[in-house]
TIVO-2410 file (N, C-alpha, C; in nm, 3 decimals):
# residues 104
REC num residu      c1      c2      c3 atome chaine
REC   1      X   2.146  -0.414   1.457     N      A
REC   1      X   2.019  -0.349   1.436    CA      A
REC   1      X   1.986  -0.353   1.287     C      A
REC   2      X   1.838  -0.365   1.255     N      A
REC   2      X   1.818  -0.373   1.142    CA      A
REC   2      X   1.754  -0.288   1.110     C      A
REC   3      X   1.746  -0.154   0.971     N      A
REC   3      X   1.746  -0.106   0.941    CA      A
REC   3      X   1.661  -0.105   0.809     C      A
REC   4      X   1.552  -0.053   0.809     N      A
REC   4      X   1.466  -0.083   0.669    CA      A
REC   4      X   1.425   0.012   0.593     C      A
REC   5      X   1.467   0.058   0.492     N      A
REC   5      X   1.485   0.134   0.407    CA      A
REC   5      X   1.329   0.215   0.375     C      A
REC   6      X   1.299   0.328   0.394     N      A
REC   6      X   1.173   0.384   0.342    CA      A
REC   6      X   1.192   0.420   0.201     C      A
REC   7      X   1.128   0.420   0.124     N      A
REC   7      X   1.099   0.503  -0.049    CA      A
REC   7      X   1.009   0.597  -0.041     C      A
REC   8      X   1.032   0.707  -0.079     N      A
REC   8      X   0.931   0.858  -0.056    CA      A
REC   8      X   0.892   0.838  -0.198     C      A
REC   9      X   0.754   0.864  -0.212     N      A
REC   9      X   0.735   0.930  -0.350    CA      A
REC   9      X   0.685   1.090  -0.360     C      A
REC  10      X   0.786   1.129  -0.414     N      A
REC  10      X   0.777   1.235  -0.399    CA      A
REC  10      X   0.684   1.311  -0.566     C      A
REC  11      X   0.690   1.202  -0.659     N      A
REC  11      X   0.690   1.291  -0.750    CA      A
REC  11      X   0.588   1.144  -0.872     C      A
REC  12      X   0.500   1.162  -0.903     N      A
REC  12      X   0.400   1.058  -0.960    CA      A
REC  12      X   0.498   1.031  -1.132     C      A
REC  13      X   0.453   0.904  -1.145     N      A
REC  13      X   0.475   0.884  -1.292    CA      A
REC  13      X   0.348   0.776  -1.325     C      A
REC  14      X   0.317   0.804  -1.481     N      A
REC  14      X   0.224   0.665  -1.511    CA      A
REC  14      X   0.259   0.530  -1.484     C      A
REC  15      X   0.150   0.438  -1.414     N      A
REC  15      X   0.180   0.322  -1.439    CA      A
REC  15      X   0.236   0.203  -1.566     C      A
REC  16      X   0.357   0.118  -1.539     N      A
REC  16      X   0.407   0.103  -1.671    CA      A
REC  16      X   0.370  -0.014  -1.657     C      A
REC  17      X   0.289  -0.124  -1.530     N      A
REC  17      X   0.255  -0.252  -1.497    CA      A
REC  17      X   0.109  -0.260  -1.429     C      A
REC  18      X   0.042  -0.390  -1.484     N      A
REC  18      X  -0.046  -0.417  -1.401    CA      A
REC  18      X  -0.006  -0.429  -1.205     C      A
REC  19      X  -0.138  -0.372  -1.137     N      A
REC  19      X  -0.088  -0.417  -1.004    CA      A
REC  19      X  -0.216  -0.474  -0.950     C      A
REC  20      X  -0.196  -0.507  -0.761     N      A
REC  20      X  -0.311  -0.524  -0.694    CA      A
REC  20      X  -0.310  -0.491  -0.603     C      A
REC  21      X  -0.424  -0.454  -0.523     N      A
REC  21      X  -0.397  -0.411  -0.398    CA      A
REC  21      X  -0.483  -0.489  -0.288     C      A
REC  22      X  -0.425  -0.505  -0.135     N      A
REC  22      X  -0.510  -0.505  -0.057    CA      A
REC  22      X  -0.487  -0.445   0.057     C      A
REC  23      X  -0.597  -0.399   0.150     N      A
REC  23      X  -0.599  -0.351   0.265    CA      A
REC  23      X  -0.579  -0.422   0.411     C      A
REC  24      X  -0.489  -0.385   0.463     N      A
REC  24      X  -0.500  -0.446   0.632    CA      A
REC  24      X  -0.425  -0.352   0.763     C      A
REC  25      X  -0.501  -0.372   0.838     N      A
REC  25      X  -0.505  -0.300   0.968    CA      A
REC  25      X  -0.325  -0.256   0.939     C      A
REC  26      X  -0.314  -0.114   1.039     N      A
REC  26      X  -0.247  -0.081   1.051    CA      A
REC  26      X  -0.182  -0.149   1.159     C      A
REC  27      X  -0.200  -0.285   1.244     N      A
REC  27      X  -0.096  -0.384   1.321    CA      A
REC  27      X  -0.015  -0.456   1.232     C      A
REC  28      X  -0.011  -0.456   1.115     N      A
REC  28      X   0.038  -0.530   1.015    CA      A
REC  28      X   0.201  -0.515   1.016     C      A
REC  29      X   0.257  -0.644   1.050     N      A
REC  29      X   0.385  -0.688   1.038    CA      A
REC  29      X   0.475  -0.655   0.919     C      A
REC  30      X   0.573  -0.569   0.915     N      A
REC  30      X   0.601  -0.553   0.786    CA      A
REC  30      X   0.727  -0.623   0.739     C      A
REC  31      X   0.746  -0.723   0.681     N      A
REC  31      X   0.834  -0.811   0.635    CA      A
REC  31      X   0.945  -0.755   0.549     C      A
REC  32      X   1.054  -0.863   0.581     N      A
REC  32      X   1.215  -0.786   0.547    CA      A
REC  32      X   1.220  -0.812   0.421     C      A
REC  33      X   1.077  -0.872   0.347     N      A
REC  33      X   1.103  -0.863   0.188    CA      A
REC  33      X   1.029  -0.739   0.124     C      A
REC  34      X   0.906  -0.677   0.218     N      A
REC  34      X   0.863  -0.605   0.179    CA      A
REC  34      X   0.908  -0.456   0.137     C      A
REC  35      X   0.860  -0.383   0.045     N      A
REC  35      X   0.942  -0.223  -0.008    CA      A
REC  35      X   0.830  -0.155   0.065     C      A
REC  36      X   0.869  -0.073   0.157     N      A
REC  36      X   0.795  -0.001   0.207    CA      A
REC  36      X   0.824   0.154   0.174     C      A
REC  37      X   0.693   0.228   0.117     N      A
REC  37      X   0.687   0.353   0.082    CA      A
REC  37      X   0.604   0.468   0.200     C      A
REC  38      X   0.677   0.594   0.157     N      A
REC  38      X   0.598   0.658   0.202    CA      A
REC  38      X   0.585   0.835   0.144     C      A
REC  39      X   0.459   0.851   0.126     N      A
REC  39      X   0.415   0.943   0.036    CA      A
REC  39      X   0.423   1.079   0.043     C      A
REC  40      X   0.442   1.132   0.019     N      A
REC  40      X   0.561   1.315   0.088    CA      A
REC  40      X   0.501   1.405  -0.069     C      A
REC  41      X   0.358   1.390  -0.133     N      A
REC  41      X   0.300   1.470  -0.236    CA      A
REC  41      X   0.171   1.483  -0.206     C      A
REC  42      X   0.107   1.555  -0.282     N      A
REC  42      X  -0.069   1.592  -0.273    CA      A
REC  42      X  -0.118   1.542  -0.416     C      A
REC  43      X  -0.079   1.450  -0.446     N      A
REC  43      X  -0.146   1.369  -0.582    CA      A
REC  43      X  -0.234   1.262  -0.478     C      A
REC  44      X  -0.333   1.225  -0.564     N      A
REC  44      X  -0.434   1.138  -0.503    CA      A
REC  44      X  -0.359   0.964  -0.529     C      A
REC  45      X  -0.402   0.910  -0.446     N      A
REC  45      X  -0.332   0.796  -0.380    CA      A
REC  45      X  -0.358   0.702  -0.486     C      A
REC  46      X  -0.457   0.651  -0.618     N      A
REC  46      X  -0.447   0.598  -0.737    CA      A
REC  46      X  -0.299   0.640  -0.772     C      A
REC  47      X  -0.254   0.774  -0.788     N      A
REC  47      X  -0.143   0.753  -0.914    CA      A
REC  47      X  -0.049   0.735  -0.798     C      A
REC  48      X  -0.043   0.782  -0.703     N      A
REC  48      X   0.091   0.714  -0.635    CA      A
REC  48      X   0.098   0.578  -0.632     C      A
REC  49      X  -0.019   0.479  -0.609     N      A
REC  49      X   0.032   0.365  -0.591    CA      A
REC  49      X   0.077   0.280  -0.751     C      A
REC  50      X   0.013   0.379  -0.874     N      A
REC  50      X   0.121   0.352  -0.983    CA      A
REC  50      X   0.237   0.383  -1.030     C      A
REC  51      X   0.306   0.485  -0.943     N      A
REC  51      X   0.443   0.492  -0.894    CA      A
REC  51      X   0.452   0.381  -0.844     C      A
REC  52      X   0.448   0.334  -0.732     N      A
REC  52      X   0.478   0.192  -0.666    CA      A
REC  52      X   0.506   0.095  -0.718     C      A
REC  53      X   0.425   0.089  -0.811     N      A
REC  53      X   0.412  -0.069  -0.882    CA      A
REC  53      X   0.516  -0.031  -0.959     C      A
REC  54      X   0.563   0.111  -1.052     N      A
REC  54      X   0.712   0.082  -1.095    CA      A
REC  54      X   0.820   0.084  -1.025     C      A
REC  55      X   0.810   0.132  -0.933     N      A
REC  55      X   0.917   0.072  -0.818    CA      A
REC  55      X   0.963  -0.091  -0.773     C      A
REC  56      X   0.866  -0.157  -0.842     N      A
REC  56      X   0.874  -0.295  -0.761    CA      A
REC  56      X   0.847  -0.381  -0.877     C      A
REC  57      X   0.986  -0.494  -0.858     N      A
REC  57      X   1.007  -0.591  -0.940    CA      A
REC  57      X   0.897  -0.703  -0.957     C      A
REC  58      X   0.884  -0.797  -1.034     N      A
REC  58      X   0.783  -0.839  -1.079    CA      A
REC  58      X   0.752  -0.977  -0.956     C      A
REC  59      X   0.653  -0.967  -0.905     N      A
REC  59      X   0.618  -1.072  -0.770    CA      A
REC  59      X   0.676  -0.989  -0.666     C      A
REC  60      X   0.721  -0.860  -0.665     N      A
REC  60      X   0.723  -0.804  -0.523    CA      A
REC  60      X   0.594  -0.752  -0.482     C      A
REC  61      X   0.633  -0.714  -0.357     N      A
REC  61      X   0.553  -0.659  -0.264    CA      A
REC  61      X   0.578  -0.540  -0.212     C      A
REC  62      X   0.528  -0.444  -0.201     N      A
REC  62      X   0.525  -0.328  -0.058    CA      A
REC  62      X   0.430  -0.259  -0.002     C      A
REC  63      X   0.393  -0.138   0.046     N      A
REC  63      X   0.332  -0.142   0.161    CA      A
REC  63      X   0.328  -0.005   0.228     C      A
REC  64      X   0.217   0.098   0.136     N      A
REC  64      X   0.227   0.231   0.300    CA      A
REC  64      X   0.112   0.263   0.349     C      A
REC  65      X   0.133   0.329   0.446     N      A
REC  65      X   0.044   0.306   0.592    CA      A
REC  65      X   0.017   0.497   0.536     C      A
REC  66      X  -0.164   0.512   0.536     N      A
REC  66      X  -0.183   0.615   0.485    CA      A
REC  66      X  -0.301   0.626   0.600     C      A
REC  67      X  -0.381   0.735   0.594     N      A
REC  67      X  -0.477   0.809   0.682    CA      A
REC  67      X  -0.601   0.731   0.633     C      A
REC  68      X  -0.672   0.669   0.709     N      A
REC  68      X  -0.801   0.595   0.652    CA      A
REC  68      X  -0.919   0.647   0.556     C      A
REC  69      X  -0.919   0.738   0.600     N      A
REC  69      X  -1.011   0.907   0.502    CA      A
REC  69      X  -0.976   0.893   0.390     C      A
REC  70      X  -0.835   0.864   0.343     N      A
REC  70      X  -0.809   0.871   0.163    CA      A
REC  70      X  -0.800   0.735   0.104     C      A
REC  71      X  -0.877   0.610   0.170     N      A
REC  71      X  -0.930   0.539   0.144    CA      A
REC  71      X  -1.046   0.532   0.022     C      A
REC  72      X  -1.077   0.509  -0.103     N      A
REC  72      X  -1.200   0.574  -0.150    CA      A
REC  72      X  -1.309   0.436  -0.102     C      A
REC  73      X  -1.449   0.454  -0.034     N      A
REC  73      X  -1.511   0.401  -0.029    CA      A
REC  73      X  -1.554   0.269  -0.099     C      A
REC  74      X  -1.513   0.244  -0.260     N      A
REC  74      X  -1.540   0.136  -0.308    CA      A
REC  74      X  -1.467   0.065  -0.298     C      A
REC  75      X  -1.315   0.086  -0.257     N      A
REC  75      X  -1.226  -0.010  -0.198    CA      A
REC  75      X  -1.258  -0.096  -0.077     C      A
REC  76      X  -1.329  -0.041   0.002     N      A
REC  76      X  -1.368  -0.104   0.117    CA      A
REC  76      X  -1.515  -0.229   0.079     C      A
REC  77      X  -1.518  -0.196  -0.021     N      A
REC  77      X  -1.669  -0.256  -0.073    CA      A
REC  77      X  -1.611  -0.384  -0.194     C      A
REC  78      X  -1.494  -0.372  -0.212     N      A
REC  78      X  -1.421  -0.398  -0.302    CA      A
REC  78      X  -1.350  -0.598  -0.219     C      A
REC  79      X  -1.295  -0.654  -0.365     N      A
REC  79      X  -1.242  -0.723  -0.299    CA      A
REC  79      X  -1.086  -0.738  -0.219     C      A
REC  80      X  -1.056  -0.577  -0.179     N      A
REC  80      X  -0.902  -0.553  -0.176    CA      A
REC  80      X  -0.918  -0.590   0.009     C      A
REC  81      X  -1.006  -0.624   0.077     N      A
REC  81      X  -1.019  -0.697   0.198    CA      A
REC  81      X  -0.996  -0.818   0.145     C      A
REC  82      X  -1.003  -0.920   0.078     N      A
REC  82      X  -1.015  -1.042   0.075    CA      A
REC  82      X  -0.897  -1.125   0.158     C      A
REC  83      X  -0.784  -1.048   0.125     N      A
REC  83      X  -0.671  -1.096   0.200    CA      A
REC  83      X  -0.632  -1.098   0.332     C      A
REC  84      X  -0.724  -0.988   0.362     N      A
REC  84      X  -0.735  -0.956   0.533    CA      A
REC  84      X  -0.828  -0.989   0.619     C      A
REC  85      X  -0.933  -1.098   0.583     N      A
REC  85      X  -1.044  -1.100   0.622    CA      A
REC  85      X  -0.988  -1.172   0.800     C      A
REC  86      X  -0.872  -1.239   0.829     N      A
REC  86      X  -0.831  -1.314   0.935    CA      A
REC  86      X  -0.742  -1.230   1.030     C      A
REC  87      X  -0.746  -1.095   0.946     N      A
REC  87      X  -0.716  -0.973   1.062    CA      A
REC  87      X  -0.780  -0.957   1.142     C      A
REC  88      X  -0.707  -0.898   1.270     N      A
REC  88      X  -0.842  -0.791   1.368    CA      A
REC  88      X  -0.812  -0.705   1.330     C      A
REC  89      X  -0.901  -0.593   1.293     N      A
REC  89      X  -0.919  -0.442   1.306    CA      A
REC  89      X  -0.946  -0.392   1.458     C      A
REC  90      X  -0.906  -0.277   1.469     N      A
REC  90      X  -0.965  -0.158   1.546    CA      A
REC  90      X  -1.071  -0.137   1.528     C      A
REC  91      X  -1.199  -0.107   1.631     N      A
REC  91      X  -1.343  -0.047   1.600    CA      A
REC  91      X  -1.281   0.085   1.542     C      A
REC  92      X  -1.205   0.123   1.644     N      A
REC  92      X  -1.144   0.275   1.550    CA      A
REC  92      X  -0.965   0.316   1.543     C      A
REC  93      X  -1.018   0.340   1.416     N      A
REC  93      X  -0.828   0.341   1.371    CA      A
REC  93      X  -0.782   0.454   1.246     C      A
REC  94      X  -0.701   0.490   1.249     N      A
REC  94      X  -0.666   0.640   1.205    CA      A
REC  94      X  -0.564   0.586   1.059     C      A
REC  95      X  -0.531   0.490   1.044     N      A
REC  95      X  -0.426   0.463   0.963    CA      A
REC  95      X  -0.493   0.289   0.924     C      A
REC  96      X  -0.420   0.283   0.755     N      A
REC  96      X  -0.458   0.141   0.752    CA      A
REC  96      X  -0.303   0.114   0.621     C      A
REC  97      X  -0.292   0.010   0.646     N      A
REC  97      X  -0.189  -0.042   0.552    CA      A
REC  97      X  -0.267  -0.077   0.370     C      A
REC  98      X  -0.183  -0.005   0.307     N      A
REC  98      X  -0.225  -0.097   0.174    CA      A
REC  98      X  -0.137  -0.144   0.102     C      A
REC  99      X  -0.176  -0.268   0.076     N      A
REC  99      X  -0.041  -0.315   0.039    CA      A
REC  99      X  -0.027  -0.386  -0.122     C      A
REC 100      X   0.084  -0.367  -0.196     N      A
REC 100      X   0.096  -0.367  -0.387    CA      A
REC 100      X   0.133  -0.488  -0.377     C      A
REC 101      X   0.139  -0.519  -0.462     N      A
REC 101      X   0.199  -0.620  -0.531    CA      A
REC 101      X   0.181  -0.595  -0.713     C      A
REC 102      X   0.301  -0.651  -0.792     N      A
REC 102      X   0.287  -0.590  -0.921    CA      A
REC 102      X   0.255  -0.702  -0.987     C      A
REC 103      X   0.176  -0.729  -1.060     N      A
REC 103      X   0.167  -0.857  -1.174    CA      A
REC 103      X   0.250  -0.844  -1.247     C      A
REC 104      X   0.270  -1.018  -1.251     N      A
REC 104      X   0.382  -1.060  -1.358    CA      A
REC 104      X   0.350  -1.045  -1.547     C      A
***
């Protein structure tokens, strides 16, 4: 059995790296290279995902699955779909994946 490690952030720090993000459906496959987090604070989801990016080595990836509501609207307007455009979505769906990656 394979076993994949979650990362809580429990506790925000400044970003110390550029990152990027994009969005895709919460059917999203989550790969045995990916660092998958998950968020256990009431800081707004900007500084957690710059926790993330210091979590993750340079050309990684990871990945948490948050409530669609704390989405901020210009993300969706944004080009952080670009990567997902060959997804299906849900007409309706409660959760969506976003996923880091840190620049080199």
């Amino acid at each position: 059995m394979n076993i994949k490690p979650v990362y809580e952030i429990k506790e925000i720090q400044p970003p110390t790296h550029e990152y990027e993000i994009a969005l895709y459906p919460d059917s999203l496959t989550i790969s045995d290279k990916m660092k998958v987090f998950e968020i256990v604070n009431n800081e707004t989801l900007e500084h957690n995902l710059g926790t993330m990016s210091n979590m993750l080595d340079t050309n990684q990836i990871g990945c948490v699955k948050v409530p669609i509501e704390s989405i901020p609207i210009e993300w969706i307007y944004s080009d952080a779909l670009k990567y997902s455009a060959q997804c299906n979505y849900e007409r309706e769906t409660n959760w969506i994946y976003i996923v880091i990656g840190r620049k080199v």
